[in-house]
N, C-alpha and C positions, 0 to 999 in steps of 0.2 A: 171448726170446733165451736161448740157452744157455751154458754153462760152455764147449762144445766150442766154439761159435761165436765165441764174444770170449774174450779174456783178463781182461777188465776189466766190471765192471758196477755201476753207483752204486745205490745203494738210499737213498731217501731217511727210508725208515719200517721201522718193525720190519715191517710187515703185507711190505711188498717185499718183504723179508730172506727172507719167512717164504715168499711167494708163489712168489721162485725158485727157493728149496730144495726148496718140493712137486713143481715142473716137474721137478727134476734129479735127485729120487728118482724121478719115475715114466720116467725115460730108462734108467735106470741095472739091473743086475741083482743079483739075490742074489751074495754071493760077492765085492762091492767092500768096500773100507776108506777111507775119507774120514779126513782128518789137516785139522783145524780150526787155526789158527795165526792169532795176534791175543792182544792184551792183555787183562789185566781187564776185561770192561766193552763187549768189542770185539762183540758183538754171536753168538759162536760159539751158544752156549744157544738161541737165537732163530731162527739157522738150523737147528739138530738139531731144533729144534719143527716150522716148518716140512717139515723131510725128512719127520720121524713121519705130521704131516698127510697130505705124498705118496704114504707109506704107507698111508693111511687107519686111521692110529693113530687114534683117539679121546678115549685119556685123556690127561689132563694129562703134557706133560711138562717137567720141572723138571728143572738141572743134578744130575747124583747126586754132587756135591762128598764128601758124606761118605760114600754106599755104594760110591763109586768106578763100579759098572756098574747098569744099569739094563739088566733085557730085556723089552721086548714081543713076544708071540706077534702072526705075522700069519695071516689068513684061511687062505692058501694053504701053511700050516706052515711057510714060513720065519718070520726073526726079526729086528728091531730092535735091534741092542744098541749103548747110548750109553753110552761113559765119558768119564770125568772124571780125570785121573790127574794134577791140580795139586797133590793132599798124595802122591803117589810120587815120591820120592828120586831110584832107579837103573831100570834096567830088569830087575835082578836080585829085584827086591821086585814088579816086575810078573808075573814070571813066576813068581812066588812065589806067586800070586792062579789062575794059569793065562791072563795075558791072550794065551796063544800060540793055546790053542782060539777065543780071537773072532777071532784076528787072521787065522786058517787056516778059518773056516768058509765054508761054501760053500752055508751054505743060508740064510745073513744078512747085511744091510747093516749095515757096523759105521762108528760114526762115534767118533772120538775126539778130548776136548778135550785139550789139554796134551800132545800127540803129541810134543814135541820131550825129554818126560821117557823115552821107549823107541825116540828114533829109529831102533840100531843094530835095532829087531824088526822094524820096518815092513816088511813085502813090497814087492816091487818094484812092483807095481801100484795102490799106494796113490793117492791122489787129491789131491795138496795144494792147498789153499785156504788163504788169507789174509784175514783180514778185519780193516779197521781204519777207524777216522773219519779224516775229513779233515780235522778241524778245524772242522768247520762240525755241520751236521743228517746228515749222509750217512755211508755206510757201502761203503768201495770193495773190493769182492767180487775177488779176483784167482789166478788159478791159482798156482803158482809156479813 
């Protein structure tokens, strides 16, 4: 099942998390922007892993909390590029970085944790996703 298909998708493991994110990157084309939204802890990091996988990223990937962007080159010259932008302030400190070039590229899937710190950047085309526990083992996946 996809993102387009439901609104709603319970993951009960990081592996699921991880499993539908690879599905939904290989749906999806260069030139999208995914907005990760959810808590500390919410599981965002786990799905960007996953996506990478979709990608057939290979190398590890880990939250860039502190480099803020992280890019991987793919096969077909486009690009992965995962941020992080829980230590940016305004959206004026991101665009101080240049996050306007990921936001505007057309030849990478940009996924971003902490989207609600540059919302007034986001393109209209953006992708929002929600993830949070329910309280329990599970992880409720939701458009917004």
């Amino acid at each position: 099942m996809n993102i387009k298909q439901a609104e709603l998708i319970k993951s009960r493991s990081e592996q699921e998390t991880e499993d539908f994110a690879a599905r939904l990157a290989q749906e999806l084309k260069a030139g999208c922007v995914i907005a990760l939204h959810g808590n500390l802890g919410a599981g965002k990091t786990v799905f960007s892993r996953g996506f990478a996988r979709g990608l057939d990223i290979i190398e590890p990937v880990s939250s860039p909390t502190y480099t803020i962007i992280q890019e991987y080159p793919l096969e077909d010259g486009n690009w992965f590029f995962h941020l992080d932008l829980y230590r940016i302030d305004t959206p004026q400190a991101a665009l101080a970085f240049g996050v306007d070039e990921y936001l505007e590229s057309q030849e990478a899937y940009t996924i971003i944790e902490w989207p609600e710190r540059i919302d007034t950047l986001l393109p209209a085309h953006t992708i929002h996703i929600n993830i949070e526990h329910d309280g329990e083992e599970c992880r409720i996946i939701s458009k917004r």
